[in-house]
C-alpha positions in Angstrom: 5.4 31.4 17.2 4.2 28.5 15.7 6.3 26.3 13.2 5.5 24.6 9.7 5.1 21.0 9.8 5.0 18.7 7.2 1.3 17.0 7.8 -0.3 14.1 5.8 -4.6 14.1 5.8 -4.9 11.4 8.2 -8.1 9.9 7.7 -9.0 10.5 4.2 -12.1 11.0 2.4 -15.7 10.1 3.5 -18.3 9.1 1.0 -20.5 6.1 -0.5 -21.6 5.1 -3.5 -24.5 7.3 -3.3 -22.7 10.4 -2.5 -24.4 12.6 -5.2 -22.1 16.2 -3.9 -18.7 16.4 -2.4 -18.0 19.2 -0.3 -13.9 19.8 0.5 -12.4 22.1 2.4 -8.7 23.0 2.4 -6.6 20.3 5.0 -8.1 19.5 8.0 -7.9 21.9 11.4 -5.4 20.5 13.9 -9.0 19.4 15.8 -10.2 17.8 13.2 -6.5 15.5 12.4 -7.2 15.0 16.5 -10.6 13.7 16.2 -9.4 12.2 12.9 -12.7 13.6 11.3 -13.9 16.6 9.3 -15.3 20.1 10.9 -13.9 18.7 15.0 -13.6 22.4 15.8 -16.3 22.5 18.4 -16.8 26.7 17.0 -17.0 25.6 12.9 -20.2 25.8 12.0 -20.3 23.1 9.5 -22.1 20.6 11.2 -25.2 22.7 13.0 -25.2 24.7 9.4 -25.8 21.1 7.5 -28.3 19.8 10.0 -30.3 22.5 9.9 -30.2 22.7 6.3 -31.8 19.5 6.0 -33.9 19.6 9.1 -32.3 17.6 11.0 -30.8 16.6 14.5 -27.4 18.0 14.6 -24.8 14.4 14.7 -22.3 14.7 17.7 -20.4 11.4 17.5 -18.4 10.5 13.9 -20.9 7.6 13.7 -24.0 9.6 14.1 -21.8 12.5 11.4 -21.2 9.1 8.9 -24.9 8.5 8.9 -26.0 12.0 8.7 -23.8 12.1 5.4 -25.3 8.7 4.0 -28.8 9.8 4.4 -28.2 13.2 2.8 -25.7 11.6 0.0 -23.0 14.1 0.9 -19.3 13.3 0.7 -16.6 15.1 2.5 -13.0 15.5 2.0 -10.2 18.5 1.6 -8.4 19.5 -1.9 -5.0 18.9 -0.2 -3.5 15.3 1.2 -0.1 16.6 2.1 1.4 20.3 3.2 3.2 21.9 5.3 1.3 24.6 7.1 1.4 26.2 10.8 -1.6 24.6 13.2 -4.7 25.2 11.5 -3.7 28.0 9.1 -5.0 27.9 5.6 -2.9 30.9 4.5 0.0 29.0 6.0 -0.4 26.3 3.6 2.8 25.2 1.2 4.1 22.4 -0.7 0.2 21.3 -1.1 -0.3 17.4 -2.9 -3.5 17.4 -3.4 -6.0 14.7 -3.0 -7.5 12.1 -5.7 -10.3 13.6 -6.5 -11.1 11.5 -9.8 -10.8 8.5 -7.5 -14.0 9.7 -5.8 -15.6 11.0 -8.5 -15.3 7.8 -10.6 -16.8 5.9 -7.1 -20.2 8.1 -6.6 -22.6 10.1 -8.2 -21.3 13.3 -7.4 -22.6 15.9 -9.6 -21.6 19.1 -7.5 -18.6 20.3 -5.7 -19.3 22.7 -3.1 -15.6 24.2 -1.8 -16.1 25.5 1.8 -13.9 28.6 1.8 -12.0 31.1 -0.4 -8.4 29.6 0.3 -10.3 25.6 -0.6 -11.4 27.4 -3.4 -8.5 28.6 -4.5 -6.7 25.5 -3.9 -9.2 23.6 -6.4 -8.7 26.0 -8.8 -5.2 26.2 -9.3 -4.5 22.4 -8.4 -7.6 20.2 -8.6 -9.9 21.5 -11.7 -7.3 21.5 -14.5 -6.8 17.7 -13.5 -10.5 16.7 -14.1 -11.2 14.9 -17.4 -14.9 15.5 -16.8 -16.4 18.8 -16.7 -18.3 19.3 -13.4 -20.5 22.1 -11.8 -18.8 23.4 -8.6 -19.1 26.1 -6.4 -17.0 28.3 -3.8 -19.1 28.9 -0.3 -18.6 31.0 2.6 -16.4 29.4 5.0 -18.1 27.9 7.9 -14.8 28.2 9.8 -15.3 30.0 13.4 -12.1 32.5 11.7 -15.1 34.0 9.3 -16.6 35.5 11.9 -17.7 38.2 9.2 -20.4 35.6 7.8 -23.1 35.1 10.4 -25.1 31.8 10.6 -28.3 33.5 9.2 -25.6 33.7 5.8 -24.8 30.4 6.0 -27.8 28.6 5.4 -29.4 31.2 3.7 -26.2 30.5 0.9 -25.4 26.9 1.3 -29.2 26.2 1.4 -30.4 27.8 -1.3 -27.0 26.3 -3.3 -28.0 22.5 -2.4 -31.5 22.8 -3.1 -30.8 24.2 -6.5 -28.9 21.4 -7.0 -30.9 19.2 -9.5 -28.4 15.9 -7.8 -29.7 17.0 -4.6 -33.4 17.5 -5.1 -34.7 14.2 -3.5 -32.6 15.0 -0.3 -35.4 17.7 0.5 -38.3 15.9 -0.1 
């Protein structure tokens, strides 16, 4: 059985200056702190849900997922820094500190907050949107974890896709 560990993020939050929507999940996967970079589970579907999204080649290396994330003005990180938690289990998760998120938001553009998964969702609620001195639209998304098997691709982009390009922040990224 597997133990709690008391885990820091590891590699922190990626964005620019022209990140115009942050997406977070919960605390990285224990692939993703080994790859020290979001979504390393080869099975989540994050990154061949985004590409396609925005038409695009689906990045393998980090550089190629840095660049991908620059062109499309997206910025990733995870509501919590710090927690203990069991491998990769969000419902294991205790003791959360959660990330600066006004730090970010007072760097970029970000307009929208998409929160990839119920238990990241919940997590901003109850930690992250009580903190924010500026009110700001945000939205809870299916998880694109390979765990919500229940939520096939097709969902995916048809949810995520329709959310970004309703975004008015986000509008030039489809053009």
């Amino acid at each position: 059985m597997a133990e709690y560990q008391k885990l820091t993020h590891g590699f922190g939050p990626y964005y620019d200056h022209g990140s115009r929507v942050l997406i977070l999940g919960s605390f990285p996967s224990v692939k993703s702190r080994e790859q020290q970079f979001f979504y390393g589970h080869p099975k989540n579907r994050f990154w061949p849900m985004i590409s396609a999204i925005f038409g695009k080649e689906e990045p393998k290396t980090i550089e190629e997922k840095k660049a991908f994330l620059e062109e499309a003005h997206l910025a990733l990180y995870d509501v919590i820094e710090e927690c203990e938690i069991k491998n990769s289990s969000d419902a294991s998760i205790k003791n959360p500190v959660v990330s600066d998120l006004p730090a970010i938001l007072e760097k970029t553009q970000v307009s929208l907050i998409l929160l990839n998964g119920k238990k990241a969702g919940d997590l901003f609620l109850r930690y992250q949107l009580p903190t924010l001195k500026t009110p700001i639209e945000y939205a809870i998304m299916p998880s694109t974890s390979p765990a919500n098997a229940a939520v096939s691709m097709a969902d995916l982009l048809h949810t995520w896709g329709t959310k970004l390009q309703k975004c008015s922040a986000c509008a030039c990224m489809f053009m």
